[in-house]
C-alpha positions as CSV (number, residue, x, y, z in Angstrom):
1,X,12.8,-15.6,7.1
2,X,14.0,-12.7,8.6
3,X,16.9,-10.1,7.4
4,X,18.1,-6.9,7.6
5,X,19.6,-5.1,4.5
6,X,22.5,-2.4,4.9
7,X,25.0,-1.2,2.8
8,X,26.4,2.8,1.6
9,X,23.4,5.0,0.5
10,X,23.2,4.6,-3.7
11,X,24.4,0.8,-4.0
12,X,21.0,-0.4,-4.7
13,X,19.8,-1.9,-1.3
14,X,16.2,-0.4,-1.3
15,X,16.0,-2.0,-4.6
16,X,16.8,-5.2,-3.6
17,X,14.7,-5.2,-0.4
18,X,11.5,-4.2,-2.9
19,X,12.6,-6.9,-5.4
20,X,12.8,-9.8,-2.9
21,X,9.7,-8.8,-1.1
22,X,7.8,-8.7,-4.5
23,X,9.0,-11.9,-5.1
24,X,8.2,-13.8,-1.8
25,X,5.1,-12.0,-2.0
26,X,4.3,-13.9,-5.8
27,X,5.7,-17.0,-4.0
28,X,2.6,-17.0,-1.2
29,X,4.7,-16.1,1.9
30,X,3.1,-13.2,4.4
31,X,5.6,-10.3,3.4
32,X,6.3,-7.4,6.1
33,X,8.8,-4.5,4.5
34,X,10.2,-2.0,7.1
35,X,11.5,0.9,5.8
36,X,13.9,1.6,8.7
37,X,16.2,4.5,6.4
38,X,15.8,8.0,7.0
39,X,15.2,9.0,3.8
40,X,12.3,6.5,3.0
41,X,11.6,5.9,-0.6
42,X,10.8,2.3,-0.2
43,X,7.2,3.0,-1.0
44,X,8.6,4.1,-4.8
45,X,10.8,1.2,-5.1
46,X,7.5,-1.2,-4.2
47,X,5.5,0.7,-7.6
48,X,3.3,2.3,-4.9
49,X,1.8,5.1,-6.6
50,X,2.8,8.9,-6.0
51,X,-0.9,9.5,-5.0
52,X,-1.5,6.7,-2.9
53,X,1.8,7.4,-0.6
54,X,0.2,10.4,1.1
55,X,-1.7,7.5,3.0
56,X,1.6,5.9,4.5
57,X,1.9,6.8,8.1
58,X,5.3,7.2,9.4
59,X,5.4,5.7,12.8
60,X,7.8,8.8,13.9
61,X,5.2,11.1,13.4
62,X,2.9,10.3,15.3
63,X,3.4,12.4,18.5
64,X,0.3,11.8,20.3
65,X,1.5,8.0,19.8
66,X,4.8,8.3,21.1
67,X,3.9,10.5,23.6
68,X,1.0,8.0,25.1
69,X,3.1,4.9,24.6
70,X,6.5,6.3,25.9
71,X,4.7,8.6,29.1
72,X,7.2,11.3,27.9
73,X,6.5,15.0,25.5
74,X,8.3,13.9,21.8
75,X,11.6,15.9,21.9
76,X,11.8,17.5,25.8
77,X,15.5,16.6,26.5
78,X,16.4,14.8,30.0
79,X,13.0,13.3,30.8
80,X,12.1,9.8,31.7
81,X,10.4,7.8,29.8
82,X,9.5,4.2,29.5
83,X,12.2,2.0,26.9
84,X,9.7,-0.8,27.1
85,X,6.7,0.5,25.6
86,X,3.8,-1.5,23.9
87,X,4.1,-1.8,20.4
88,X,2.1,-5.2,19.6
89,X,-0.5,-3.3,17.6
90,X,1.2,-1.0,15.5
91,X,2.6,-3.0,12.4
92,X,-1.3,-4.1,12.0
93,X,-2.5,-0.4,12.4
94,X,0.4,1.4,10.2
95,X,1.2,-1.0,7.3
96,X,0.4,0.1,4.1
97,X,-0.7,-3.7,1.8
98,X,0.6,-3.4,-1.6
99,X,0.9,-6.1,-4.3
100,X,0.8,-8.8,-1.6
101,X,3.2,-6.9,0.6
102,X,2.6,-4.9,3.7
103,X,5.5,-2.0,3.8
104,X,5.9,-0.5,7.4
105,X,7.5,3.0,7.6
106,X,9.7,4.2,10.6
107,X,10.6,7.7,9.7
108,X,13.8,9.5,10.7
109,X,13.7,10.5,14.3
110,X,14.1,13.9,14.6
111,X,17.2,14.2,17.4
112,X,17.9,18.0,18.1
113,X,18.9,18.6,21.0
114,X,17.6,14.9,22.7
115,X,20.7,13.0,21.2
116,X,19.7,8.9,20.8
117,X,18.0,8.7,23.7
118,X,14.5,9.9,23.1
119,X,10.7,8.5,23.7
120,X,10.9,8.2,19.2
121,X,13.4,6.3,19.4
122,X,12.9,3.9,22.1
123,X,9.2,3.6,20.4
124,X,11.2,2.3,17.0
125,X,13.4,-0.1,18.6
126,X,11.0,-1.7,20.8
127,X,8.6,-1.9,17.6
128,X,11.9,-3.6,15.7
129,X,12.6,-6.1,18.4
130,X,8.9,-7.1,18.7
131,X,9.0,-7.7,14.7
132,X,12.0,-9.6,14.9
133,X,11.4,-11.4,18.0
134,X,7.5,-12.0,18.4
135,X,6.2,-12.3,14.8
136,X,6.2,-14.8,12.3
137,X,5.9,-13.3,9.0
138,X,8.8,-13.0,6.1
139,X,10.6,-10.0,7.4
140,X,13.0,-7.5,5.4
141,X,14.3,-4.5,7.3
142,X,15.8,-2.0,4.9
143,X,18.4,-0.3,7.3
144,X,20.3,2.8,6.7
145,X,23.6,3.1,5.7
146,X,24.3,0.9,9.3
147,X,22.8,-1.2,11.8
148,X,20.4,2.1,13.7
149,X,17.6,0.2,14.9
150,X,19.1,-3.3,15.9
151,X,20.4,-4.2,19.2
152,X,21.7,-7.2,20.9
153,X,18.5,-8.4,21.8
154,X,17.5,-8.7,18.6
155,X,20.1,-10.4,16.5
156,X,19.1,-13.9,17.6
157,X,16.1,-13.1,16.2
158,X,17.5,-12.5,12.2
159,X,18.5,-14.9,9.9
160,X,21.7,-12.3,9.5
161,X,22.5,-9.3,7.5
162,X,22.7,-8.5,3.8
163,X,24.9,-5.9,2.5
164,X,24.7,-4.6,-0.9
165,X,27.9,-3.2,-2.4
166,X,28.6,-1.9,-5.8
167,X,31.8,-2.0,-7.6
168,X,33.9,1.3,-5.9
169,X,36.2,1.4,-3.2
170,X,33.6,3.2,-1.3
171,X,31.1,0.9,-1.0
172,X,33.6,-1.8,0.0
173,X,34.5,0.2,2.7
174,X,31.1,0.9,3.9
175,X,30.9,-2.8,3.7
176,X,33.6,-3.0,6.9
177,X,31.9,-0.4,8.4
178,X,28.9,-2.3,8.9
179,X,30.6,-5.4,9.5
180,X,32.8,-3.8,12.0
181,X,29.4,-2.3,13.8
182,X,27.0,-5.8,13.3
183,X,30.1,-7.8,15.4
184,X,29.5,-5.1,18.4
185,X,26.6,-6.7,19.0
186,X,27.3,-10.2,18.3
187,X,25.9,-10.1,14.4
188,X,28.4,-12.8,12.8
189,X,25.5,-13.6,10.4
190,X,27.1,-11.3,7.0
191,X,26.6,-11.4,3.5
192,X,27.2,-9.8,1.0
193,X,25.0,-9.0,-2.6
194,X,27.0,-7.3,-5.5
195,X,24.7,-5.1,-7.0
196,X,25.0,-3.4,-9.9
197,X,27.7,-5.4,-11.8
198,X,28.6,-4.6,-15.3
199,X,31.6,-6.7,-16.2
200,X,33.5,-9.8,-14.9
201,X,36.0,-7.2,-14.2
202,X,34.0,-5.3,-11.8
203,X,33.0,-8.5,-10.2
204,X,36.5,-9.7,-10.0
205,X,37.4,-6.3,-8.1
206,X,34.5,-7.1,-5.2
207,X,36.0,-10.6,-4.8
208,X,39.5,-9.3,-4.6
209,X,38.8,-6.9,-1.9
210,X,36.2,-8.4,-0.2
211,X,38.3,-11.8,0.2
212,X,36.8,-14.4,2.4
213,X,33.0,-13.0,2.7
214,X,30.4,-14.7,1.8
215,X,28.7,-14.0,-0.9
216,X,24.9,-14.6,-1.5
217,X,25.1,-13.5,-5.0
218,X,25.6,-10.8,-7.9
219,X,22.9,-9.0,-9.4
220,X,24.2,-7.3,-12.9
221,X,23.0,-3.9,-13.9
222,X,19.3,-3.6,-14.9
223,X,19.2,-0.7,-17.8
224,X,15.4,-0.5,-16.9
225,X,15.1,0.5,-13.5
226,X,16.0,4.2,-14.6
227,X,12.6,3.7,-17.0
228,X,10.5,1.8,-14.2
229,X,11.3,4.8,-11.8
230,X,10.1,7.7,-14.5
231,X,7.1,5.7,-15.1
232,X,6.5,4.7,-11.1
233,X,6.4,1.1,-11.8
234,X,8.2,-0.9,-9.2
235,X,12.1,-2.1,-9.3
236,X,11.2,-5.5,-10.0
237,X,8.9,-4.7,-13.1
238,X,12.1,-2.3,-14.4
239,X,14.4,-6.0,-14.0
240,X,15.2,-7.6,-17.2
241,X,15.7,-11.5,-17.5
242,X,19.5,-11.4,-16.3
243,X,18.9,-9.5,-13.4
244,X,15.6,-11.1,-12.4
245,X,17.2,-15.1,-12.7
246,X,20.2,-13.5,-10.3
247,X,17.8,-12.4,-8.0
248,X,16.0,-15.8,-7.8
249,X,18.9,-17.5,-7.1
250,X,19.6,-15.0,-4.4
251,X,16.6,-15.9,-3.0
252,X,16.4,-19.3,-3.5
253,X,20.0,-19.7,-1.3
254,X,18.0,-17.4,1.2
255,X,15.5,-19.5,1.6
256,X,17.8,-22.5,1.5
257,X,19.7,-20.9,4.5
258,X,16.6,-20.7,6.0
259,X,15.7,-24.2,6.3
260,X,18.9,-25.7,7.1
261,X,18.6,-23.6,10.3
């Protein structure tokens, strides 16, 4: 099983990429989490605590690592430098093994005056396509507010793509956004999650304007995920019942998915 999760920044989709990874984790399967947003906080969403997330190494920072595996200085504009570089290692050397889990950090790359083409960047996309394409764990890739790191060389490699939207006009239309960007490259494979549904009403107003998607399921509003993150616990321990039997059956048509395929 292997999918990316996307959707506008605040609809939940770091939550849900922690909750399903916990829960795939408590279910046996070999669990690798990519934190592939630029403002990484899926180490907080896991229940990893404060102190221990000073040992998470970002793969962005590491300079002399770029610069050995790319052949080119991290941020000199205009110079060559190899788009293929070896990668095989790294998941095993930079993910950090919580609660059955192994959460892999990217980093924001830091662009300046480079633009998108840059030795960091190439480094993170190779590294992507050689988790999607040459490994065999349970992946989840919890995107930006887009589809950064995936390419067309990868998306045969995912099961598809998860967005998360919450009940606003602004989340559906960073829902078509995404959409719009994942066909680009050939990425048919979209569904959506409701997240954070308080009322038949507000799940009635998805449907409406999201007619024709499909839907892998609606997750209500969990009152104690504002507790869990005050006390550093982890999303899913801040779930009550509703939420949690939503997210199973999420998961369940996941993994269903999965082995009709």
């Amino acid at each position: 099983m292997k999918w990316a999760v996307s959707g506008k920044g605040g609809v939940g989709k770091s939550t849900l990429t922690a909750a399903l990874a916990l829960l795939l984790a408590q279910a046996g399967r070999t669990v690798l989490a990519v934190d592939a947003d630029p403002d990484a906080n899926l180490a907080s969403f896991l229940g990893i605590p404060q102190a221990r997330q000073a040992a998470i190494r970002t793969l962005a920072d590491q300079k002399a690592l770029i610069e050995e595996r790319t052949g080119a200085k991290v941020r000199d504009a205009g110079g060559m430098f190899k788009l293929n570089p070896t990668v095989d290692d790294l998941a095993e050397r930079f993910a950090y093994a919580h609660r059955g889990v192994r959460l892999l950090v990217l980093g924001a790359v830091r662009r300046g005056g480079t633009g998108c083409a840059c030795p960091e960047s190439a480094l993170l996309r190779a590294l992507v396509q050689d988790l999607i394409l040459c490994r065999d764990e349970t992946l989840l890739l919890d995107m930006e507010a887009g589809i950064e790191h995936l390419g067309r060389a990868t998306v045969r490699g995912v099961d598809g793509l998860l967005v998360v939207v919450s009940p606003g006009q602004r989340a559906v239309d960073s829902f078509h956004r995404i959409a719009r960007l994942a066909g680009e490259i050939g990425l048919h494979r979209i569904r959506a999650v409701f997240n954070m549904v308080r009322s038949a009403d507000e799940e009635s107003f998805l449907r409406q304007a999201l007619p024709g998607v499909d839907i892998a399921g609606v997750i209500p509003e969990a009152a104690g995920l504002r507790a869990a993150d005050r006390d550093g616990l982890s999303v899913l321990d801040g779930m009550d019942a509703p939420a949690r039997g939503a997210l199973s059956g999420l998961l369940d048509g996941l993994i269903h998915s999965e082995a009709s395929t």
